[in-house]
Every structure is written in C-alpha cells, then in structure tokens.
ROFIPA-62100 format. One line per field, with one value per residue (C-alpha): residue number from 0; residue in one letter; x, y, z; chain. Coordinates in nm, 2 decimals. Layout:
tilo NUM | ...
drendren A | ...
xx X | ...
yy Y | ...
zz Z | ...
lumdo A | ...
***
This chain:
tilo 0 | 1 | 2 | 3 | 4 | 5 | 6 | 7 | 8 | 9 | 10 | 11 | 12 | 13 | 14 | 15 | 16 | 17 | 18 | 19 | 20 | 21 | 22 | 23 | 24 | 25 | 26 | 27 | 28 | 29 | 30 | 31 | 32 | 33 | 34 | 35 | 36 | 37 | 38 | 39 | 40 | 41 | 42 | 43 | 44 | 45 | 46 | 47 | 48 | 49 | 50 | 51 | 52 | 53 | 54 | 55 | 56 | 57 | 58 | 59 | 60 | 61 | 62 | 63 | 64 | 65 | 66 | 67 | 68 | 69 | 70 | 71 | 72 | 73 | 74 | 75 | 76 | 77 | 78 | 79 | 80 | 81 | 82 | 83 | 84 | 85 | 86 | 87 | 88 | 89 | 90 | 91 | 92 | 93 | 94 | 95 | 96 | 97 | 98 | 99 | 100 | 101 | 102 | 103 | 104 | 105 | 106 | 107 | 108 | 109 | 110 | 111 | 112 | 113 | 114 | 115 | 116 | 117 | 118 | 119 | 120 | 121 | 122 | 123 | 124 | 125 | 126 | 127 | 128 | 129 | 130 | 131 | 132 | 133 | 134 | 135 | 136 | 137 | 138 | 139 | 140 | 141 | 142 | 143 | 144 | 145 | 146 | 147 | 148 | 149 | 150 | 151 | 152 | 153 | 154 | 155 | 156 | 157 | 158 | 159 | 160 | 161 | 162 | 163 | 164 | 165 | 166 | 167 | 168 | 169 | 170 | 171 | 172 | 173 | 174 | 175 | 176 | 177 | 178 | 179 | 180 | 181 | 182 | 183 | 184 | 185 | 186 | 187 | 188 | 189 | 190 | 191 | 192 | 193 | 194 | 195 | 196 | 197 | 198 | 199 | 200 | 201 | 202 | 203 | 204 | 205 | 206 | 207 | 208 | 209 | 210 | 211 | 212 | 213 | 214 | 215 | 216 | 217 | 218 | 219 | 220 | 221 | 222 | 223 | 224 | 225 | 226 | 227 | 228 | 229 | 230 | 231 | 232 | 233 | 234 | 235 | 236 | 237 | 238 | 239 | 240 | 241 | 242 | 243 | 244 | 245 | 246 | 247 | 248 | 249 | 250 | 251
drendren X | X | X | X | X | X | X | X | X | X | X | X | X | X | X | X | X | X | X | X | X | X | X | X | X | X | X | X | X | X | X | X | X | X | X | X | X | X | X | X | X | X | X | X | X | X | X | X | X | X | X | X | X | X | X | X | X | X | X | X | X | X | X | X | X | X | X | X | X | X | X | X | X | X | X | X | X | X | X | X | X | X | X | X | X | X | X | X | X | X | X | X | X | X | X | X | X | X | X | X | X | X | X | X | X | X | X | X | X | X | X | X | X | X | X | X | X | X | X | X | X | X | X | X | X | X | X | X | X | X | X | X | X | X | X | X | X | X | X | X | X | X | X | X | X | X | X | X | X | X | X | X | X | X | X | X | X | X | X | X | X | X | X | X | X | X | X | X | X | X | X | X | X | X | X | X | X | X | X | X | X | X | X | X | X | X | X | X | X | X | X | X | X | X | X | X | X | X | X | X | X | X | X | X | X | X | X | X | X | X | X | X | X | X | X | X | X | X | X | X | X | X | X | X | X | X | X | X | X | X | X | X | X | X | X | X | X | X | X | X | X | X | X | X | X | X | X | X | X | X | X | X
xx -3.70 | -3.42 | -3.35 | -3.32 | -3.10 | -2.84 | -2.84 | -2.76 | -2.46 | -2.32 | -2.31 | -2.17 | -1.91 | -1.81 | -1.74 | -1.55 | -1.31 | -1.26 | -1.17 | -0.97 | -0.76 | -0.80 | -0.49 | -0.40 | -0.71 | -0.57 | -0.18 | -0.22 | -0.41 | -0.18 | 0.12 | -0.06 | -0.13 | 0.23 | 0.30 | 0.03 | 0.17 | 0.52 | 0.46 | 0.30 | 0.55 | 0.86 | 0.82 | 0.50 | 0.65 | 0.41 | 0.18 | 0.07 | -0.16 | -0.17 | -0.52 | -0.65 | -0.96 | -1.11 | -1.45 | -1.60 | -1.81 | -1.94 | -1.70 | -1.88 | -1.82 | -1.88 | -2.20 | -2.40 | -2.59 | -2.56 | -2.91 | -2.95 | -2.90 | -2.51 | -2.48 | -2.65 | -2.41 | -2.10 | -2.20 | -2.22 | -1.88 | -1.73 | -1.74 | -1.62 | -1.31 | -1.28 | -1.17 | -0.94 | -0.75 | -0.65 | -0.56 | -0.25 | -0.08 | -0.15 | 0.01 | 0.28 | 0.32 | 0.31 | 0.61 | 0.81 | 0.79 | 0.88 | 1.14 | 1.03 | 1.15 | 0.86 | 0.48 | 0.22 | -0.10 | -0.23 | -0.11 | -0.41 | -0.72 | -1.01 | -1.36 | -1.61 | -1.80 | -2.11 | -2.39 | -2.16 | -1.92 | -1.60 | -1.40 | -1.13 | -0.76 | -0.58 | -0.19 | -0.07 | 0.29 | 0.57 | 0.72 | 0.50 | 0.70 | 0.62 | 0.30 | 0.22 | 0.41 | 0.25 | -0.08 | -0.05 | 0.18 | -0.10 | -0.39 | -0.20 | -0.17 | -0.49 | -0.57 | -0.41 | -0.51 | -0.90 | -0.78 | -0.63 | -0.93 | -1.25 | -1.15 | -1.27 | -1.14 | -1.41 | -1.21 | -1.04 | -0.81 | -1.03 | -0.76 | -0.39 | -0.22 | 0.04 | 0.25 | 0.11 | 0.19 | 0.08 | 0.05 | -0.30 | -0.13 | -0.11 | -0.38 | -0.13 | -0.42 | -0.65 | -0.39 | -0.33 | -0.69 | -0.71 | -0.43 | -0.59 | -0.89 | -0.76 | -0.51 | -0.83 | -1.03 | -0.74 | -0.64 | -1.01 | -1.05 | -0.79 | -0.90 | -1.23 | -1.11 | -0.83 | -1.15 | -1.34 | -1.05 | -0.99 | -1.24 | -1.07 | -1.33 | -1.26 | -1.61 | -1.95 | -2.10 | -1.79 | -1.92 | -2.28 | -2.19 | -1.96 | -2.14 | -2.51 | -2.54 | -2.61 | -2.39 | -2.52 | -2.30 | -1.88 | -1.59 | -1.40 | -1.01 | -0.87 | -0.53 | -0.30 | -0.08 | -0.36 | -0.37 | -0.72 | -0.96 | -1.20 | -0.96 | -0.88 | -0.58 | -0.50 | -0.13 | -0.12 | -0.19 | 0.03 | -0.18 | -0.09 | -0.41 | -0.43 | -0.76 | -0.97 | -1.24 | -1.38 | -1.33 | -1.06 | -0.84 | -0.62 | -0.25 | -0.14
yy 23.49 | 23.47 | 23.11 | 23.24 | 23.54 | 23.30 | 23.03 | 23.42 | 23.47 | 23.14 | 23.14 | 23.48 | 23.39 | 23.07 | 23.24 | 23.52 | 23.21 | 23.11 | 23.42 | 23.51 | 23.17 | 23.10 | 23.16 | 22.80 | 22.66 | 22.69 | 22.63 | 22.31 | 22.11 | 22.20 | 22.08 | 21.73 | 21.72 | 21.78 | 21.51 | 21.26 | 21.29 | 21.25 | 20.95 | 20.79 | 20.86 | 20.77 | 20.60 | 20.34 | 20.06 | 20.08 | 19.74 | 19.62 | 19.40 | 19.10 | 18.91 | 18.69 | 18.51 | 18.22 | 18.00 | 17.75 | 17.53 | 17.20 | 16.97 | 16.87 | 16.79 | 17.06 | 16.88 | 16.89 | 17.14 | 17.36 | 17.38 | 17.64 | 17.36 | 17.34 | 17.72 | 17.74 | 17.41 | 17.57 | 17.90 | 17.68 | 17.53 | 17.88 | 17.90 | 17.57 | 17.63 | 17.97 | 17.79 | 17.50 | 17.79 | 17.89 | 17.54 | 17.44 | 17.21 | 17.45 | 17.76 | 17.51 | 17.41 | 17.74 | 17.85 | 17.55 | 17.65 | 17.98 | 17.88 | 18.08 | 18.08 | 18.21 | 18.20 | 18.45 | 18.30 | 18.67 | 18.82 | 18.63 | 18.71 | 18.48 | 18.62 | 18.49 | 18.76 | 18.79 | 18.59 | 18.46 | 18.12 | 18.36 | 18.33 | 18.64 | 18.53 | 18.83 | 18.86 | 19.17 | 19.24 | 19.50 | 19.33 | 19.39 | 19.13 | 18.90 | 18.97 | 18.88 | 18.56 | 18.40 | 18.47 | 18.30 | 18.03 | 18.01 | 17.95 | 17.68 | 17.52 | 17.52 | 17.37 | 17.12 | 17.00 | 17.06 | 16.81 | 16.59 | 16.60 | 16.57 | 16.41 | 16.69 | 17.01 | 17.23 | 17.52 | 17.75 | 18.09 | 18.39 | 18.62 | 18.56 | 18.85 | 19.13 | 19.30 | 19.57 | 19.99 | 20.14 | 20.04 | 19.99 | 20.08 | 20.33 | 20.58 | 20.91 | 21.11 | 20.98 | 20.97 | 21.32 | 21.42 | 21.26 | 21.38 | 21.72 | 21.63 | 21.49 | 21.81 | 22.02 | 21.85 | 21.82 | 22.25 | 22.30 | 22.05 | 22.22 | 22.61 | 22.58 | 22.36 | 22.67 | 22.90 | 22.68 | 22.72 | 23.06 | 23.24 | 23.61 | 23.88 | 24.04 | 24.21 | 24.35 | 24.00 | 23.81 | 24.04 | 23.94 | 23.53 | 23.54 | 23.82 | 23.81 | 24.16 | 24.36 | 24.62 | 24.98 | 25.15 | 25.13 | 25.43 | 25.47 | 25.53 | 25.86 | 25.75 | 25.90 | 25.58 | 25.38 | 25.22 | 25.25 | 25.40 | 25.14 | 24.87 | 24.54 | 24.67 | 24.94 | 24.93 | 25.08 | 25.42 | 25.63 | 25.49 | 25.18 | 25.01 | 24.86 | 24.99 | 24.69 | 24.77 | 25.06 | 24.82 | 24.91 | 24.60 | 24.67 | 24.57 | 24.57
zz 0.88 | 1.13 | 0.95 | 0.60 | 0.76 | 0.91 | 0.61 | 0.42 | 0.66 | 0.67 | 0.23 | 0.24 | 0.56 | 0.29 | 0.04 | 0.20 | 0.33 | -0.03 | -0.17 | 0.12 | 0.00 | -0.36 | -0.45 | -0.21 | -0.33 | -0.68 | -0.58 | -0.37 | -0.60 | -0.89 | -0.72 | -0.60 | -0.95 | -1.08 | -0.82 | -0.95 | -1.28 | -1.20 | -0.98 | -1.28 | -1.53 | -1.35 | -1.06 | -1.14 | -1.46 | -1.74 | -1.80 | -2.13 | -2.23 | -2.51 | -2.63 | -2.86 | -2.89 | -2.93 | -3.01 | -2.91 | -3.18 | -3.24 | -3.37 | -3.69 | -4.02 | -4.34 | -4.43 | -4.13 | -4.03 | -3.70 | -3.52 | -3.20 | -2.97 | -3.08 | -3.01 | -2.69 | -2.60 | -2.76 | -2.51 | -2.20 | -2.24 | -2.31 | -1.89 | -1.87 | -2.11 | -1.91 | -1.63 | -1.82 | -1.97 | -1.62 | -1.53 | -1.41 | -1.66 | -1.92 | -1.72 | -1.62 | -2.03 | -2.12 | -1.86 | -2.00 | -2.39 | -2.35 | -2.06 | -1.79 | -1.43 | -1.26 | -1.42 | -1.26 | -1.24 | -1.21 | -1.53 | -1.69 | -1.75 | -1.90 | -1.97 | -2.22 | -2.44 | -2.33 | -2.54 | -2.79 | -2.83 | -2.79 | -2.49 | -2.44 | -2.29 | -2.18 | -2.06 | -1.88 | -1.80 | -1.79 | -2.11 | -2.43 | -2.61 | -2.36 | -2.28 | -2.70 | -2.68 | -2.35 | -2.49 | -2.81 | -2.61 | -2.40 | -2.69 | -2.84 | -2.53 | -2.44 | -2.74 | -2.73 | -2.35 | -2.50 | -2.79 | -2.51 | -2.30 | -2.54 | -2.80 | -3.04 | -3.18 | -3.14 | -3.02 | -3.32 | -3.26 | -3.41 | -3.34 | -3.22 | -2.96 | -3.13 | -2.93 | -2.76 | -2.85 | -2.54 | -2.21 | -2.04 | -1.68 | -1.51 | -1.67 | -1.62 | -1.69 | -1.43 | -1.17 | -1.24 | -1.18 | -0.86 | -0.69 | -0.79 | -0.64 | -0.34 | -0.29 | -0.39 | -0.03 | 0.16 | 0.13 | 0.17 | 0.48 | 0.65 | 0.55 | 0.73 | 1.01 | 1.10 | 1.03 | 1.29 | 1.52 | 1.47 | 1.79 | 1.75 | 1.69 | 1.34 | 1.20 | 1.41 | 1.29 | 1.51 | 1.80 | 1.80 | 1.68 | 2.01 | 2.26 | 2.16 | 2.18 | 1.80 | 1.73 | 1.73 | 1.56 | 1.48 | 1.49 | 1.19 | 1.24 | 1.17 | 1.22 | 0.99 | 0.96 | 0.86 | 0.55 | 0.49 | 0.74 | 0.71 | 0.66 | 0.79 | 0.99 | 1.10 | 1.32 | 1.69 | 1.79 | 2.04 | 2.32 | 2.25 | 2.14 | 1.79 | 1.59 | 1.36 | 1.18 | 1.43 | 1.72 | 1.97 | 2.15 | 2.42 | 2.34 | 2.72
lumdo A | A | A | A | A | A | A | A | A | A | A | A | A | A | A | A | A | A | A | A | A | A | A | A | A | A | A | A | A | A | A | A | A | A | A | A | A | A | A | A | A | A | A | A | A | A | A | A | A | A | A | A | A | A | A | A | A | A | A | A | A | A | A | A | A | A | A | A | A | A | A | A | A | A | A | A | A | A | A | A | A | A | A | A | A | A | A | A | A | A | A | A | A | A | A | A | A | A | A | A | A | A | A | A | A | A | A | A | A | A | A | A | A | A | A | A | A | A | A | A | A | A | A | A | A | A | A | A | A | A | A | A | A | A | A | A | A | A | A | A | A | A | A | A | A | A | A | A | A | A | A | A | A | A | A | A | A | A | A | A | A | A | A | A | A | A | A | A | A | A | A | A | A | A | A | A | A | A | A | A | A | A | A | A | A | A | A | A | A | A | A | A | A | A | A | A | A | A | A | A | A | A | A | A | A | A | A | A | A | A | A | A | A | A | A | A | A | A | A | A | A | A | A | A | A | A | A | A | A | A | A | A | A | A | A | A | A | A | A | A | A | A | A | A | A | A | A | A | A | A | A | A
***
C-alpha cells in the first residue's frame, strides 16, 4: 500500500511541475522551432538531385532468344558496372567535357535496383542545372568506357536526368520538428533538474518528504493582506514572519 501511495504522489508531484510551467514548455520549443526553420531556409544552400537509369542486357542480336541465364548474368554485372561508373577515368572524362575545375567524387551516387538489370546514377549538387548535365555527361561516358572495355554494348540509357524542381536537401520540415523536440527535452531537462534542486519546504507533503514526521493539522491565515487565505503566499505579518500555506517561517 505505502508503494502505490508514493508512485500516487510522485504522478501527481509531475504533473503539478508541468502545469506550474506549461506556458515554457509550450514557448521554448516554439522558438527552437522558429529557429530550426529559419536555419534551414536561409542559412543551409538547398541541394538537388539529377538521375537517370540504366540496364544492363546481353549484347545479342534481334533474333536470338534471351534465356534466364542472360538475366541472372546481366544482374551480376549491374554491381560490377556500379563500381566502373564511379571509376576514375570516367569522373575525370566527365569533368573534362563539361570543363570543370574541381569534380566531387561524392556528389555521386550509384545503386542497382534491387532484383532487376537497372543500375540507378544519381548527381546531387547546389546547382540543378548542373546536377542534370553531369548525370547525363556521366551516362554517356560510362558508356562509352563499357564499349572500350568489353567489347559489347550491352548497356542502354532507360531514362536520361532533367533538371531538378525542388531540392532533396535540407527537409525544412523535419528540421523544424526536431528542433521542437529537442527545445521540448531541453526546457523539460532543466524544469525538473531546478525542481530537484529546489530543498525549500512549500506544502505539508515537503514537511513529511524532508522531516519524517506527518502533519497533524495546518493554520489558515487570517491576514487581512493576504491574497487568498489558503494561498500560496501570503506577504509578512507585523511580526515579521512571512505566512505559507498555514506554515509559519521566521524572516529574522
């Protein structure tokens, strides 16, 4: 029983401390969210991103016939053309056609589509323009070193990049969230460790938390300048001694 009392009084102690500061836990969350957002929107450069696609097939002629060892061939080398697309003397062929100082080997991105011949090329960058024409730069290139290489041309563009309408970075909306979230833990951290901190004795429950003697019975303030006789606060008396909630401090 004495268990169940105390997991009682602990709930009913949180959620005193919550209403005793909503109006921060509503505030301080809302302005790390105003932040969020206008971090992303002005201070963060947009990123957009360019794709196109390609197979892989078996370099044969219209009459012959494609049999499910071709395809299960044509999906191995999809990895292996995954990694020739990254290569350098096609990134270095690339920069030189479209006259590039600098060529980021990060801005691409190669993944093959899962149980299929179709292998994904992906260019991200501040310029949308850019990003579009270093992607399709890119393809033809890598054609051509595939050409240069095997001997066959068994690799065919399914879909060439356009230039990008939105950016895919940074997600305003997400950014926004979390900052609330974090402003939301960070008020809320702080609340209960100052409640922690705090050892004066406010309410008979402070008395027998701290003491570990009950309370018997309390004395409710007459005092005419009180605000409310069983208030919070009461102000001092002409003695000098400040009445709280029937309890009686000494000032001096």
């Amino acid at each position: 029983m004495n268990n169940e009392e105390y997991d009682v009084i602990d709930l009913a102690e949180i959620i005193e401390i919550i209403k005793k500061h909503v109006k921060l836990l509503i505030i301080i969350p809302l302005i790390f969210a105003v932040i969020g957002a206008a971090v992303s929107i002005w201070l963060i450069n947009p990123v957009y991103e360019a794709s196109t696609t390609i197979i892989v097939r078996q370099d044969k002629g219209m009459d012959e016939e494609i049999d499910i060892g071709d395809v299960n061939l044509g999906k191995g080398l999809v990895y292996t053309y995954a990694e020739m697309a990254r290569s350098n003397t096609v990134i270095e062929n690339t920069r030189k056609r479209l006259e590039l100082n600098n060529f980021d080997k990060s801005m691409i991105t190669v993944s093959p589509v899962r149980d299929t011949q179709i292998l994904k090329i992906a260019i991200t960058n501040t310029n949308p323009v850019l990003a579009a024409d270093v992607a399709n730069t890119l393809v033809e290139e890598f054609t051509k070193e595939i050409i240069r290489i095997t001997r066959s041309n068994n690799v065919a563009v399914v879909d060439y990049a356009v230039v990008p309408a939105a950016p895919v970075k940074p997600d305003k909306m997400m950014n926004t969230v979390i900052a609330a979230v974090l402003g939301e833990i960070l008020i809320v951290m702080l609340i209960f460790l100052r409640e922690y901190m705090d050892k004066t004795v406010k309410t008979e429950r402070d008395i027998e938390k701290y003491v570990g003697v009950p309370v018997i019975g309390s004395i409710p303030n007459f005092n005419q300048r009180s605000k409310n006789v069983y208030g919070k606060f009461y102000g001092k008396g002409e003695s000098g001694v400040t009445h709280r909630g029937g309890l009686q401090e000494d000032c001096n």
